[in-house]
OpenMM code with the backbone's topology and positions (N, CA, C; nanometers):
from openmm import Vec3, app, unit

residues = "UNK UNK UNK UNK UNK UNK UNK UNK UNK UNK UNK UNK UNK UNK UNK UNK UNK UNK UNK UNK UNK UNK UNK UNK UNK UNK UNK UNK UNK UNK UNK UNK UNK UNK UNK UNK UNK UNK UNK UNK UNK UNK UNK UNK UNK UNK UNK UNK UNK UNK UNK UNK UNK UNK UNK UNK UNK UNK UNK UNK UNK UNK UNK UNK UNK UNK UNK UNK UNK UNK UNK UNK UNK UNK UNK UNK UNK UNK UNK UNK UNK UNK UNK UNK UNK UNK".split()
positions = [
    Vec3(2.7399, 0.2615, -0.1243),
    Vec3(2.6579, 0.1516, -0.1733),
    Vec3(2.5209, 0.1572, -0.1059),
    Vec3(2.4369, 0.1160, -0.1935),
    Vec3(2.2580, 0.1364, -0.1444),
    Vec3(2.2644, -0.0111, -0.1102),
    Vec3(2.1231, -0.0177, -0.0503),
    Vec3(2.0618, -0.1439, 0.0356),
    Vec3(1.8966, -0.1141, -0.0478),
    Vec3(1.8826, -0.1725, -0.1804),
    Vec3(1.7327, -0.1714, -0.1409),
    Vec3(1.6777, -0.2793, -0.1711),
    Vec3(1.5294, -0.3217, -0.0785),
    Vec3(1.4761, -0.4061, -0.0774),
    Vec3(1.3231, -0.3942, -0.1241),
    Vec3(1.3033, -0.4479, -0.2240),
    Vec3(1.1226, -0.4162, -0.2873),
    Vec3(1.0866, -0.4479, -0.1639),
    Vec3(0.9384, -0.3869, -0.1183),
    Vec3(0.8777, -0.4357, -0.0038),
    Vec3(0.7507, -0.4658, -0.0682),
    Vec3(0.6780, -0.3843, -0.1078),
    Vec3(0.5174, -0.3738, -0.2020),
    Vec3(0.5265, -0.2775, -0.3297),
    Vec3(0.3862, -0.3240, -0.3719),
    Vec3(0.3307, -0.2812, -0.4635),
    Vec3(0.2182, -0.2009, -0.4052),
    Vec3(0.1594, -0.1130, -0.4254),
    Vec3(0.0509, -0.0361, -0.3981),
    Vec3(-0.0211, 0.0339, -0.4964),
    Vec3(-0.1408, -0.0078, -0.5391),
    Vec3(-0.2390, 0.1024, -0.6568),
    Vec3(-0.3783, 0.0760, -0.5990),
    Vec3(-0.4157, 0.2026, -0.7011),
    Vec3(-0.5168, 0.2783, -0.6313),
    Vec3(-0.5969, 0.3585, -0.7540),
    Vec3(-0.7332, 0.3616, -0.7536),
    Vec3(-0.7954, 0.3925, -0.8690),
    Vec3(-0.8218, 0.5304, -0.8552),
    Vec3(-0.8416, 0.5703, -0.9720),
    Vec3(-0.8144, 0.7211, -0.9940),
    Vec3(-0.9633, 0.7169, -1.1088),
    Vec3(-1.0520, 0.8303, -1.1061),
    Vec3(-1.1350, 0.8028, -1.1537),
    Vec3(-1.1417, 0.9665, -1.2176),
    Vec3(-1.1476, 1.0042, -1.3114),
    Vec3(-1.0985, 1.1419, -1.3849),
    Vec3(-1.2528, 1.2307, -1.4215),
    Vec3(-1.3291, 1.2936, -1.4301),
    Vec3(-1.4431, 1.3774, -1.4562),
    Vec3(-1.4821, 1.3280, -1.5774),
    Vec3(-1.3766, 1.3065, -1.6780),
    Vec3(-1.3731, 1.2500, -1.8107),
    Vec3(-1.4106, 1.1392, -1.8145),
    Vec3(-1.4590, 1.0467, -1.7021),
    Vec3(-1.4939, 0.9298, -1.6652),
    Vec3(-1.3778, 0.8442, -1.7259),
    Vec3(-1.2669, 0.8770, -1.7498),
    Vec3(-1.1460, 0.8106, -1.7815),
    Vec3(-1.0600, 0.7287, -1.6654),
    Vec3(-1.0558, 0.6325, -1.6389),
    Vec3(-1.0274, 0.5340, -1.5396),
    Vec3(-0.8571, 0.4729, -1.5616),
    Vec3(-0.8115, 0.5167, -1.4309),
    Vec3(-0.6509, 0.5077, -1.4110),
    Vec3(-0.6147, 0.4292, -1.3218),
    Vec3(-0.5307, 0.3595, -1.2926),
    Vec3(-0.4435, 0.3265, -1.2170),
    Vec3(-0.3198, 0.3823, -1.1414),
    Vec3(-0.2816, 0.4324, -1.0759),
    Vec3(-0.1872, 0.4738, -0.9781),
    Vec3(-0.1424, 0.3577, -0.8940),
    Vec3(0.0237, 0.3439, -0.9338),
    Vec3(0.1075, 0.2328, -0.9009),
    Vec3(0.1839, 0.3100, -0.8245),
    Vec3(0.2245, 0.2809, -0.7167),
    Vec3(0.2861, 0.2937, -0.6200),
    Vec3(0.4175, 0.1740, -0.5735),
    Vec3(0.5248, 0.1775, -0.5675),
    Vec3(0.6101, 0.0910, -0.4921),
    Vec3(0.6715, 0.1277, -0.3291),
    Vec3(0.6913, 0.0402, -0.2188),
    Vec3(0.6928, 0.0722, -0.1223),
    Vec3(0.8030, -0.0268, -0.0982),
    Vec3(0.9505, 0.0202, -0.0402),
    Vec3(1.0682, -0.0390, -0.0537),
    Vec3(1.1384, 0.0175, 0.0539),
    Vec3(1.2784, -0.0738, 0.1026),
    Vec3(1.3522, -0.0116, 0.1931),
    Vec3(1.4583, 0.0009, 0.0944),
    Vec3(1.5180, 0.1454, 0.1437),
    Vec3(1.6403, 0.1539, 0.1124),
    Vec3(1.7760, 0.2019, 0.2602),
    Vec3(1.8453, 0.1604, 0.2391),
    Vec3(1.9653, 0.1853, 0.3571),
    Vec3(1.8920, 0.2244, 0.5324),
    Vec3(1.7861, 0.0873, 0.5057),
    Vec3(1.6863, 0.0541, 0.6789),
    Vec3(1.5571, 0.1671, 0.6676),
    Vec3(1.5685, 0.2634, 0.5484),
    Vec3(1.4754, 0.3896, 0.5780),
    Vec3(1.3522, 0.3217, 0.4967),
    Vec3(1.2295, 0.2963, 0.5084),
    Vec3(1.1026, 0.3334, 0.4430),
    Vec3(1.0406, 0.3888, 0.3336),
    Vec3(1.0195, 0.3781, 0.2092),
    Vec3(1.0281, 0.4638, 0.1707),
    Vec3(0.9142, 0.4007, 0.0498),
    Vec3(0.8169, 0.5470, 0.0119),
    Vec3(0.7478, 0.5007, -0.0940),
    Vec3(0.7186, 0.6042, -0.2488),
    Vec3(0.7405, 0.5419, -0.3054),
    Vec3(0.7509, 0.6626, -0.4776),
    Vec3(0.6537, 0.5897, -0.5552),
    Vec3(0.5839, 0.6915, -0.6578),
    Vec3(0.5267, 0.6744, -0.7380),
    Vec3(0.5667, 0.5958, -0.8762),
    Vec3(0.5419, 0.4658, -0.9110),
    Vec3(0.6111, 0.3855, -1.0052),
    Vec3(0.4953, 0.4486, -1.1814),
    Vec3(0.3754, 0.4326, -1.1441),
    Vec3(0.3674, 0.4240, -1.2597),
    Vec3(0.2049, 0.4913, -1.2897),
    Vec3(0.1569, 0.5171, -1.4177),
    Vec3(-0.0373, 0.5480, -1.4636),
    Vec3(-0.0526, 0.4658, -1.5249),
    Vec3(-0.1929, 0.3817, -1.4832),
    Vec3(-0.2387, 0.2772, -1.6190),
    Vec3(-0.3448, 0.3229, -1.6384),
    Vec3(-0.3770, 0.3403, -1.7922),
    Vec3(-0.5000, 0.3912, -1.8293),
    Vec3(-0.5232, 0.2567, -1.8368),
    Vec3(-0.6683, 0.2092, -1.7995),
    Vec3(-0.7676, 0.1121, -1.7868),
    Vec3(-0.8573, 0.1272, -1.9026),
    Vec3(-0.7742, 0.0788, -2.0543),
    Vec3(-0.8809, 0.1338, -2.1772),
    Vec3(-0.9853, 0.0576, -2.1812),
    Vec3(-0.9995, -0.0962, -2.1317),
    Vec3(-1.1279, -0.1504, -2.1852),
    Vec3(-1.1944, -0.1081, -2.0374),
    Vec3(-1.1899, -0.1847, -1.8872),
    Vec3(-1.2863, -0.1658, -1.7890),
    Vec3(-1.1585, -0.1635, -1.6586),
    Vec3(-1.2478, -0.1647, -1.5562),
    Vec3(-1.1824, -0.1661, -1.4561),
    Vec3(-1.1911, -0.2934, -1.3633),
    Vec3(-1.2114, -0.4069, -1.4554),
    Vec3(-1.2384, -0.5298, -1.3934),
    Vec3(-1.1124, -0.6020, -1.3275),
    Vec3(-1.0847, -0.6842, -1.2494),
    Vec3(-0.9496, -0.7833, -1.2005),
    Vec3(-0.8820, -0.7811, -1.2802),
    Vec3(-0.9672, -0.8657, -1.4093),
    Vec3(-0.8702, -0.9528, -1.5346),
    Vec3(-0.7648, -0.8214, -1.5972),
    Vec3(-0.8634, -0.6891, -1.6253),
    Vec3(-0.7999, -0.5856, -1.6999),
    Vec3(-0.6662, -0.5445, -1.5700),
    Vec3(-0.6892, -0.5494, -1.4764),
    Vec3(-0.6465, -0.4501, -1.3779),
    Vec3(-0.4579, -0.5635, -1.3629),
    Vec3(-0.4932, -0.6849, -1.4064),
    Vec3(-0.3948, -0.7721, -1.3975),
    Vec3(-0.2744, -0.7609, -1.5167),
    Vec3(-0.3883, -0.7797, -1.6458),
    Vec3(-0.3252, -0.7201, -1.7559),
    Vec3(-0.2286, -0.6065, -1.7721),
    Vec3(-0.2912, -0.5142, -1.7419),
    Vec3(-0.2393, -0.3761, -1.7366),
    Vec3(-0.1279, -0.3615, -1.6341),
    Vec3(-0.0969, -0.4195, -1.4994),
    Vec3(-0.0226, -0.3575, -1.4515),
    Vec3(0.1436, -0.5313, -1.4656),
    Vec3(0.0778, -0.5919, -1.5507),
    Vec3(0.1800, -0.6929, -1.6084),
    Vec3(0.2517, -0.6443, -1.7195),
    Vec3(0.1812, -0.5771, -1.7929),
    Vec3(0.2530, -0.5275, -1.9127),
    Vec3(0.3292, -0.3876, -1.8293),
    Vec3(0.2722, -0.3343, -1.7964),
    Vec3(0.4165, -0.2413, -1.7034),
    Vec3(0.4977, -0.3276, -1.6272),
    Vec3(0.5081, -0.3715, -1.5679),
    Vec3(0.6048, -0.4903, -1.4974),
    Vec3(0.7103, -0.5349, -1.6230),
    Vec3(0.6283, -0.5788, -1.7262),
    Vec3(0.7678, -0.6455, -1.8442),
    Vec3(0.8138, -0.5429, -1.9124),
    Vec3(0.7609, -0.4197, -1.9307),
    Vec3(0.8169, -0.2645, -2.0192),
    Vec3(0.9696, -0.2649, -1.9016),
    Vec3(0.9342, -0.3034, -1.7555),
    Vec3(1.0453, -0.2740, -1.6667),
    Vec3(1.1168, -0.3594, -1.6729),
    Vec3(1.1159, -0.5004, -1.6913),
    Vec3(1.1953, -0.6087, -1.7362),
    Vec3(1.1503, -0.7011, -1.6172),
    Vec3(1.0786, -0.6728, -1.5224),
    Vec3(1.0370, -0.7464, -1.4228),
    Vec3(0.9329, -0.8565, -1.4126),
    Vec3(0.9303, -0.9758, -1.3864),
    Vec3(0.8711, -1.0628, -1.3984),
    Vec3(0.7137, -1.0973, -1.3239),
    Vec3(0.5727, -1.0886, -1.3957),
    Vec3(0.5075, -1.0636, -1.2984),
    Vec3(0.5002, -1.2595, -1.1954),
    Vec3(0.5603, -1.3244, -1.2403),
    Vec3(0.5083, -1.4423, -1.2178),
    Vec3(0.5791, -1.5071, -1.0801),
    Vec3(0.6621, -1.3520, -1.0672),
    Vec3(0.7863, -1.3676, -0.9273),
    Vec3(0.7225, -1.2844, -0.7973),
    Vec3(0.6288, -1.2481, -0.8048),
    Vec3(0.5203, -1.1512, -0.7339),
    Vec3(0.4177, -1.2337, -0.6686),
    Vec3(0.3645, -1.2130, -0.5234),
    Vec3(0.2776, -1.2256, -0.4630),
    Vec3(0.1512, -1.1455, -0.4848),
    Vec3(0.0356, -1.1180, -0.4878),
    Vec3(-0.0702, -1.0704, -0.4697),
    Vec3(-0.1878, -1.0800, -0.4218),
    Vec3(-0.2328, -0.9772, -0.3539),
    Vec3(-0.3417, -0.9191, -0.2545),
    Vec3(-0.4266, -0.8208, -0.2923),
    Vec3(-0.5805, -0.8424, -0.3191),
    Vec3(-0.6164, -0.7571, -0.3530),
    Vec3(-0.7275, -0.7319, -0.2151),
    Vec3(-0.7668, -0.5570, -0.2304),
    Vec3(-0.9027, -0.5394, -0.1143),
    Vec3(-0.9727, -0.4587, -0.1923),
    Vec3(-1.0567, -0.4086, -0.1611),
    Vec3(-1.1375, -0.3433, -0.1835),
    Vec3(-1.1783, -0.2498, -0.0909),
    Vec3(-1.0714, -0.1866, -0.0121),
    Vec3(-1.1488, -0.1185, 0.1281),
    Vec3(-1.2440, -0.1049, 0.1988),
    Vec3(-1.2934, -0.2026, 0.2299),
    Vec3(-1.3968, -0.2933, 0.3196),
    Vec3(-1.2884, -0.2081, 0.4587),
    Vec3(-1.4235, -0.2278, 0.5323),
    Vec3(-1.3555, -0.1688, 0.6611),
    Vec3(-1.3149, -0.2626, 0.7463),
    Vec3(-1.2678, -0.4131, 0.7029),
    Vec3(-1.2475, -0.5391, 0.7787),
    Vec3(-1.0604, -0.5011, 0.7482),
    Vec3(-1.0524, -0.4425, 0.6458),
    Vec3(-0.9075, -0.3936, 0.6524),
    Vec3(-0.8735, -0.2820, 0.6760),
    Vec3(-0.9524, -0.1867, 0.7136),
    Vec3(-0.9115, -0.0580, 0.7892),
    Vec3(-0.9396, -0.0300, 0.9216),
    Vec3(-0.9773, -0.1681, 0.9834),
    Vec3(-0.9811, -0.1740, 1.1055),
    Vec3(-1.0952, -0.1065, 1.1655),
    Vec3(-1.2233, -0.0747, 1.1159),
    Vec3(-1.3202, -0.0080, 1.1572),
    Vec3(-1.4189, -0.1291, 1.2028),
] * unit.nanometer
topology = app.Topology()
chain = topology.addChain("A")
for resn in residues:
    res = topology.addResidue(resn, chain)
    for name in ("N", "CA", "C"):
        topology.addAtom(name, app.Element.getBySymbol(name[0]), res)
């Protein structure tokens, strides 16, 4: 029997030569006390890469999975160096 526990969500923009703009979803979870992080999902960002879209987009993957986005916490940064500790 497994032990897993969602821990996070993690994405990260991906920006293509094609000037085609992605999303890279990441989940970060324990399973049986170990750490562990896998690649969940790509969102193509068809209209922009604004909040509102960036919310949209990774809600409608959330319900394709059956998962509820409205059961979720969220944090967004912008890698400011006030969160990378610089």
């Amino acid at each position: 029997m497994f032990l897993i526990t969602l821990i996070a969500w993690m994405m990260d923009e991906s920006t293509f030569r094609s000037i085609e703009n992605n999303c890279i979803v990441y989940v970060r979870y324990l399973k049986n006390f170990s750490l562990r992080t896998a690649f969940y999902g790509l969102i193509c960002m068809e209209e922009d890469s604004s909040a509102d879209n960036i919310v949209k987009r990774i809600c409608e993957l959330w319900k394709n999975d059956g998962l509820v986005p409205s059961n979720t916490c969220w944090l967004e940064t912008d890698n400011a160096s006030t969160f990378k500790g610089m």
